[in-house]
C-alpha positions as CSV (number, residue, x, y, z in Angstrom):
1,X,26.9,92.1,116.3
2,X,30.4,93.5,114.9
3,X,33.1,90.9,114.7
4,X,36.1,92.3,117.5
5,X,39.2,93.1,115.7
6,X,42.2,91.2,116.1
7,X,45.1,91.8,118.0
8,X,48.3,90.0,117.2
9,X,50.7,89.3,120.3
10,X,54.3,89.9,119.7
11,X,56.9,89.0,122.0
12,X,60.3,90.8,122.5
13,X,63.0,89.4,120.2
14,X,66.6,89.2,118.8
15,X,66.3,91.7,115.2
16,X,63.2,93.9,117.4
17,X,61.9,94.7,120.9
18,X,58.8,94.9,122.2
19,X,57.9,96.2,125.3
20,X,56.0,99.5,126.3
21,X,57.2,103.0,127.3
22,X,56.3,105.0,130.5
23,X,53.4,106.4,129.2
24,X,51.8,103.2,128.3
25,X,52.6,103.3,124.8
26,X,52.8,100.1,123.3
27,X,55.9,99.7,120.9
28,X,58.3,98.0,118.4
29,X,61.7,99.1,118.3
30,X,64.5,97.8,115.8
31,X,66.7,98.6,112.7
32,X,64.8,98.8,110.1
33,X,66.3,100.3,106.2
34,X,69.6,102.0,108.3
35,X,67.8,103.9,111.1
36,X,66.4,103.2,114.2
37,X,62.4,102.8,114.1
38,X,60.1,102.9,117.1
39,X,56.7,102.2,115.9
40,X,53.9,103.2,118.2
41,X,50.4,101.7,119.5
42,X,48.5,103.1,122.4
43,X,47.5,101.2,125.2
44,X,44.6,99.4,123.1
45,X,46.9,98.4,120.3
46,X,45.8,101.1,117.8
47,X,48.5,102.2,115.7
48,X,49.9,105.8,116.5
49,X,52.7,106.4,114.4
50,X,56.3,105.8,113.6
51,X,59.3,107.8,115.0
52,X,62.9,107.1,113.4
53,X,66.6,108.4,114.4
54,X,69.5,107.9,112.1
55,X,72.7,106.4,113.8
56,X,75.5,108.3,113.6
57,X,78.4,106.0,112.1
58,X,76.5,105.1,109.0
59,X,77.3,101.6,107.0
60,X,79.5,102.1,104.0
61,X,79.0,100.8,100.4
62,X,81.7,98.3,101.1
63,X,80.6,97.0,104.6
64,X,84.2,97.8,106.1
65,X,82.9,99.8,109.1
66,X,79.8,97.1,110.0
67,X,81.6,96.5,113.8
68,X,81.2,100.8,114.1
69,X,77.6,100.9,112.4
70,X,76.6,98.2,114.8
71,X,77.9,99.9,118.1
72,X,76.2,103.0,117.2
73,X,72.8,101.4,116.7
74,X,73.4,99.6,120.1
75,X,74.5,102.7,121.7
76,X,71.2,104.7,120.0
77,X,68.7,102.1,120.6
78,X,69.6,101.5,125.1
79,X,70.0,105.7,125.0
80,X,66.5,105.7,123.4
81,X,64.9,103.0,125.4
82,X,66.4,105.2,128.7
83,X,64.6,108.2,127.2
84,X,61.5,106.8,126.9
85,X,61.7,104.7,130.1
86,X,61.4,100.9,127.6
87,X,60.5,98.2,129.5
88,X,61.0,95.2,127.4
89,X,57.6,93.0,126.9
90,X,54.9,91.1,125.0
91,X,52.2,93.7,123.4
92,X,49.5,93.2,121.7
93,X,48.2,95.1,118.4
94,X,45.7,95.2,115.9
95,X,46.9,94.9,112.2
96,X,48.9,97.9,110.8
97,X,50.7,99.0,108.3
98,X,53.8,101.6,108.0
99,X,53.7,104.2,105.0
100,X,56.6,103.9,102.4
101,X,58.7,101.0,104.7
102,X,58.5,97.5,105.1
103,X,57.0,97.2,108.1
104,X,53.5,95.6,108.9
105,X,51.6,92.9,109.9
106,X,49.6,90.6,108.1
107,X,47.2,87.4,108.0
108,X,49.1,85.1,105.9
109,X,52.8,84.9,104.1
110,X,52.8,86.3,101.1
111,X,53.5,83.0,99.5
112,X,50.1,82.4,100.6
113,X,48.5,85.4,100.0
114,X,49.6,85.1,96.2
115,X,48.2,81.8,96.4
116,X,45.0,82.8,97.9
117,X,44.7,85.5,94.9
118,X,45.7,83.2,92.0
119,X,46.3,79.9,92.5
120,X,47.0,78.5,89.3
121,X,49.2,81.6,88.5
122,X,51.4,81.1,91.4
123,X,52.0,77.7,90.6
124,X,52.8,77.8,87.2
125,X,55.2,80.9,87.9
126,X,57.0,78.6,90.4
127,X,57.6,75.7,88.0
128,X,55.2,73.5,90.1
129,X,53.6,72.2,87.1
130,X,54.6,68.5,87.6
131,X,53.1,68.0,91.0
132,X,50.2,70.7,90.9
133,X,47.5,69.1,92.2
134,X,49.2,67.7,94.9
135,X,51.4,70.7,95.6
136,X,47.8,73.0,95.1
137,X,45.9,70.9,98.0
138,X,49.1,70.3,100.4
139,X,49.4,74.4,100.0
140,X,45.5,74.5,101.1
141,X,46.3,72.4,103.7
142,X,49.0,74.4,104.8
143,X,46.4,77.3,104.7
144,X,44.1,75.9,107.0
145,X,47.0,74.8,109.7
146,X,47.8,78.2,109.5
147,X,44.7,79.7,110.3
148,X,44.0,77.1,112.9
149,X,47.0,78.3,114.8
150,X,45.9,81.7,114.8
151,X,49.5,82.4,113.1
152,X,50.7,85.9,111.9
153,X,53.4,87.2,109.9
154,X,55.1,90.8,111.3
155,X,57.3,92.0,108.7
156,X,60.0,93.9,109.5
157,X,62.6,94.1,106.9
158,X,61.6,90.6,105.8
159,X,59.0,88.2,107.1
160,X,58.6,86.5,110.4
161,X,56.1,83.9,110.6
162,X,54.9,84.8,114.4
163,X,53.1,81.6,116.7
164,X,50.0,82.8,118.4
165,X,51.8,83.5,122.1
166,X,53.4,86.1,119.3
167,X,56.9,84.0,119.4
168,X,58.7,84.0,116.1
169,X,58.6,80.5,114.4
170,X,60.3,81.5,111.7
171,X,62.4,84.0,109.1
């Protein structure tokens, strides 16, 4: 018998939305690397793509016009959403991950996916070398609290540690 795949609840939030269009689509919307990203998952939670608009005031080296860049994300994203008839929402969706952006969900933090690879290596590149041991089996431990909690991280930009009702716990 083949194992069911995962899907990963995610909940709508401050730095994304979730929710689904009115053709069923399943989808994340945010900024993501200075444009607007939708990323797409049919009603099953299979990954369909990415779409992406560019705002029109764009930020500038300095950061002088961030109050203009910000109003014309908000101002592209609820035109968008009206478009596509949004309607804000938890989704669920199996593991993915965007081409060329940062953007993706996986099992564990990296932290712990290092770990998980190479222990010792990650400790000793961290300066644990005092406490290793310790610091090696409270990491485990961490580990298995993780998985026990059915935890998830969605990166989008940087990592959010995601609680199983797909909730952010943490940035």
């Amino acid at each position: 018998m083949q194992k069911a795949t995962r899907r990963y609840k995610i909940q709508d939030d401050v730095d994304f939305r979730a929710g689904i269009d009115r053709d069923g689509r399943q989808l994340l919307m945010g900024l993501q690397g200075g444009q607007v990203l939708v990323v797409g998952f049919d009603p099953a939670g299979c990954y369909l793509g990415i779409e992406s608009k560019i705002p029109p005031v764009r930020p500038l080296s300095d950061l002088s016009n961030m109050r203009g860049f910000s109003r014309s994300v908000g101002s592209l994203m609820r035109r968008w959403r009206q478009e596509i008839g949004f309607q804000p929402g938890a989704i669920e969706v199996e593991r993915f991950q965007v081409a060329d952006r940062p953007v993706a969900i996986e099992d564990y933090p990296k932290f712990f996916r290092e770990f998980l690879v190479d222990f010792d290596k990650c400790y000793i590149s961290n300066c644990f070398k005092r406490n290793a041991e310790i610091e090696k089996s409270q990491t485990f431990e961490d580990i298995k609290n993780w998985k026990k909690n059915n935890q998830f991280v969605l990166i989008w930009g940087k990592e959010y540690w995601m609680k199983e009702d797909g909730s952010v716990e943490s940035t």
